[in-house]
C-alpha positions in Angstrom: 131.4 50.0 109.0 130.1 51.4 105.6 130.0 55.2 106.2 128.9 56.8 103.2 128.2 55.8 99.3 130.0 55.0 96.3 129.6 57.4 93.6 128.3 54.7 91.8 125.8 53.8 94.1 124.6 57.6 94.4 124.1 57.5 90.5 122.0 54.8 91.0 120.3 56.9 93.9 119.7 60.0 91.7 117.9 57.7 88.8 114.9 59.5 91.3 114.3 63.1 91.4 113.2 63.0 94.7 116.5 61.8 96.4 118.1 64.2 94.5 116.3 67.2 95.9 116.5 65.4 99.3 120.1 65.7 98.8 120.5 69.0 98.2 118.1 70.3 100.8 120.3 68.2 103.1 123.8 70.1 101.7 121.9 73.0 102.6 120.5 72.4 105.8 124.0 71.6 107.3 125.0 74.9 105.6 122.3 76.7 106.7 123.5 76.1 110.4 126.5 78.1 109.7 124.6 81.1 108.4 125.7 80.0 104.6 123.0 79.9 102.3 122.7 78.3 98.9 120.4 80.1 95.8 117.3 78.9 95.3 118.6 76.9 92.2 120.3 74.2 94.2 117.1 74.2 96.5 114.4 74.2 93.9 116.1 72.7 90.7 117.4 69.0 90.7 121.1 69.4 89.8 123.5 66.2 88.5 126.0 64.9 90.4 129.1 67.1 89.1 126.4 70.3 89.0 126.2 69.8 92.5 130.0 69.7 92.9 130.7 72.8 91.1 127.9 74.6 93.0 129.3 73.2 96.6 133.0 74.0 96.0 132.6 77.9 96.1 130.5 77.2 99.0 133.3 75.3 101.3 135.8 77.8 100.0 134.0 80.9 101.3 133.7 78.5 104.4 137.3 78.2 105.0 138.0 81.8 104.1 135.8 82.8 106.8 137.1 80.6 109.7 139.0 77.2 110.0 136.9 76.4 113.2 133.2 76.9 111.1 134.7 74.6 108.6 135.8 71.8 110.9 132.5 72.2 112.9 130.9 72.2 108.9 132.7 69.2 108.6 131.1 67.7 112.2 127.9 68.4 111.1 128.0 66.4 108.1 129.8 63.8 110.1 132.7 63.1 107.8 135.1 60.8 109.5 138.1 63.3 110.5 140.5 60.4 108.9 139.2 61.3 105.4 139.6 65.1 105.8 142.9 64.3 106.9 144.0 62.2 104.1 142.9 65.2 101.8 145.0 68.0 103.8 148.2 68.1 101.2 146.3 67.0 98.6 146.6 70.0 95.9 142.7 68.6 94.5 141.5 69.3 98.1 138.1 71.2 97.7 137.0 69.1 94.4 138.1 66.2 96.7 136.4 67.2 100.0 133.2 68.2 98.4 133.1 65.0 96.8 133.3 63.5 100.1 130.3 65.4 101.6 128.0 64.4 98.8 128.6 61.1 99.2 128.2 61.5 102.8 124.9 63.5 102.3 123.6 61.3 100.0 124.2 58.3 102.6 122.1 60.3 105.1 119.2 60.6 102.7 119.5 57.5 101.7 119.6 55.6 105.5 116.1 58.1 106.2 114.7 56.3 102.7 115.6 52.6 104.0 114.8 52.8 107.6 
């Protein structure tokens, strides 16, 4: 069961502006619920793919800082399958890796709500 996108597929998803911001806003949301908010840049501006990777890393950093249990319960929000944030644990790229991960996963929200 397909549980996200490729990164090739979302680059073929964010050809449209729309699913962009729909993106974002969605990154957001799921932060928002953990009292973390982003700048209105990443809400109002339609980023690329890598812009939104550099502006979602400090995020998930501050995230772990704070408390291991918000970030697992980030993690459950966004629905990431706990395998793949396993798989990342030791890896020394983890936060480049993990936000990747959430985009993808994000994007695959948004793009589910466009298709059904």
């Amino acid at each position: 069961m397909e549980y996200t996108l490729s990164k090739s597929q979302v680059l073929i998803e964010f050809e449209s502006s729309e699913f962009i911001l729909k993106t974002q806003q969605q990154i957001a949301k799921n932060l928002a619920l953990l009292s973390i908010s982003v700048d209105t840049v990443f809400l109002e501006n339609i980023l690329t793919y890598d812009s939104i990777l550099l502006s979602l890393e400090p995020q998930l950093a501050e995230l772990m800082k704070a408390s291991e249990q918000q970030f697992l319960h980030y993690l459950y929000l966004v629905d990431l399958p706990e395998i793949e944030f396993l798989n990342l644990l030791n890896d020394p790229e983890f936060l480049p890796k993990i936000s990747e991960l959430i985009l993808k996963r994000e994007a695959y929200k948004v793009y589910l709500r466009a298709k059904y």
